[in-house]
C-alpha positions as CSV (number, residue, x, y, z in Angstrom):
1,X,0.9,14.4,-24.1
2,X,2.6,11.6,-21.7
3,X,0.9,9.1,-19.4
4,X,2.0,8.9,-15.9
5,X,2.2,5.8,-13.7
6,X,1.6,7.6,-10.0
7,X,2.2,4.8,-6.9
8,X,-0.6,6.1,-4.1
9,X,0.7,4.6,-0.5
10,X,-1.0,4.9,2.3
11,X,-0.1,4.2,5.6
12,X,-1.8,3.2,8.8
13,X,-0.7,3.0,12.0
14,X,-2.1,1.4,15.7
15,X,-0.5,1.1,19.1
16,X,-1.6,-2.0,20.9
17,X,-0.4,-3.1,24.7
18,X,0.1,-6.5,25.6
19,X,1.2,-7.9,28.5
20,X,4.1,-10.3,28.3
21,X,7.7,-10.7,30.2
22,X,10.1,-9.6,26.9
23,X,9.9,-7.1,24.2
24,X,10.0,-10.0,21.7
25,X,7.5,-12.2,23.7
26,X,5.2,-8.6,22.9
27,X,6.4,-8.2,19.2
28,X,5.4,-12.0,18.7
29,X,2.0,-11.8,20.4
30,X,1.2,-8.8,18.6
31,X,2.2,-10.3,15.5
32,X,0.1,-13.5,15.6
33,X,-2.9,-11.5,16.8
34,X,-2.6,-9.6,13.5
35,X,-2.4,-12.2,11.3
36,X,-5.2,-13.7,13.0
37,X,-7.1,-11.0,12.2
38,X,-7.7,-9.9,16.1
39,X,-5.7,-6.0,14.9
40,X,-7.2,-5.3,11.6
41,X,-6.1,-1.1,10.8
42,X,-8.7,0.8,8.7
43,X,-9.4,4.7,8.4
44,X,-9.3,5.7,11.6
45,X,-5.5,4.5,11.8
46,X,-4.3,6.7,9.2
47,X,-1.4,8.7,9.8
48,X,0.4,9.4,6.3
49,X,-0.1,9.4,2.6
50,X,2.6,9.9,-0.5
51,X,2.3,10.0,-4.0
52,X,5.4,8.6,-6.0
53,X,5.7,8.9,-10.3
54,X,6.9,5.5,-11.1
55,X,6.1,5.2,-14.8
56,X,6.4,7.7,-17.5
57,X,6.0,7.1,-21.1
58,X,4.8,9.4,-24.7
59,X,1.4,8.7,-25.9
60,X,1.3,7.5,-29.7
61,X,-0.8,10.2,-31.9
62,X,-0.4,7.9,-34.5
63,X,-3.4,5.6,-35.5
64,X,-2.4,2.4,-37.0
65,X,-5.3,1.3,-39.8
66,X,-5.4,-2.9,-40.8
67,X,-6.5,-4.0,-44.2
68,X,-8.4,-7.2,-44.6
69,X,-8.9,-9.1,-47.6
């Protein structure tokens, strides 16, 4: 038997309009209002999921036993 490291990514998605006079005057305003918390994404902005094996490795059957004196 193995054990499996399996990488879960979700991804969520949101389109918010802001007014402003340049594409990266918009980016930027959308940006700062994120990391101020004013977009925060949650269930209802879910668009995608995918499921990646990252890790993969045997299981040891063997038992190790210690002796104490």
């Amino acid at each position: 038997m193995k054990n499996f490291d399996i990488e879960i990514t979700e991804t969520l998605q949101r389109t918010v309009s802001v007014a402003a006079d340049s594409r990266e005057e918009a980016e930027q305003m959308v940006d700062d209002g994120w990391h101020n918390g004013d977009y925060v994404l949650d269930s209802e902005d879910f668009i995608d999921i995918d499921f990646k094996t990252v890790g993969e490795r045997e299981m040891s059957t063997k038992r190790s036993w210690m002796r104490f004196s």
